[in-house]
N, C-alpha and C positions, 0 to 999 in steps of 0.2 A: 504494500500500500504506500503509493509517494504520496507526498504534503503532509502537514504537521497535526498530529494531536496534542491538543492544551495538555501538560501532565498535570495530575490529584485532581482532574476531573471527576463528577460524579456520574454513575451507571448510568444514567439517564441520559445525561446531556452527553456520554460515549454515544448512546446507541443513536439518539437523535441524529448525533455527526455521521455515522455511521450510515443512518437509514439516506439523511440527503445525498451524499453520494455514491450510494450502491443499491439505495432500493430496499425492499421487504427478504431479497435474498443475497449471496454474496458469492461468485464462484471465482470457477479458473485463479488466474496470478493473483487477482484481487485477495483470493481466499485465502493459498498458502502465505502470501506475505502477510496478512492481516494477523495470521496467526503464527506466524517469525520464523515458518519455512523459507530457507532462501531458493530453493530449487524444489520443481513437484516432483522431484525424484525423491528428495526426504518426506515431503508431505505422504506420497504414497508409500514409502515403509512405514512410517507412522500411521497412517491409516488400516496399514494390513495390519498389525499390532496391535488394533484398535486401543491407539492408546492418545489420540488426537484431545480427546475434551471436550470436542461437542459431534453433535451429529450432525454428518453427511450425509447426502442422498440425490439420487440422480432425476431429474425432469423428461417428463416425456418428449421427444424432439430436440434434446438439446444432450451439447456434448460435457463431459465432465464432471465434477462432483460440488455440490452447491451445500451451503445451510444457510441456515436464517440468520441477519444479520443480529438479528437483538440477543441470539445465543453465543456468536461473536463476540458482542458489547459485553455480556455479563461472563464468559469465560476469560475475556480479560481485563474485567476490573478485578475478577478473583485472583488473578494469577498477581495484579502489582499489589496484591496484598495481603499475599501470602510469602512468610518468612520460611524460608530456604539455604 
């Protein structure tokens, strides 16, 4: 995902930013970078793994694997706020 997210944003106003520019869903490059794969080559062993964090799923007529964006917003506000 190019351009900037506000950091200590809250879940909300992530997902809002989120929805204006990708919509009710989020695929392809949009997806794996949003979710801090650099290549769908890791997204998809992550994926076979199912060890991604949210759900994926495929659209009828369309190619590659999509999820909801607001599932997006809330798997990573979780993740900047969980201590690791």
């Amino acid at each position: 995902m190019q351009g900037s997210v506000m950091p200590h944003q809250s879940s909300s106003d992530l997902t809002n930013q989120l929805l204006s520019r990708f919509g009710p869903t989020i695929g392809g490059q949009d997806l794996y970078l949003s979710l801090g794969f650099k290549t769908y080559a890791a997204f998809h062993r992550s994926q076979q793994r199912e060890a991604l964090g949210v759900n994926v799923f495929k659209l009828p007529g369309r190619r590659g694997w999509f999820a909801l964006t607001g599932d997006v917003a809330t798997w990573l506000e979780k993740q900047s706020t969980t201590q690791g």
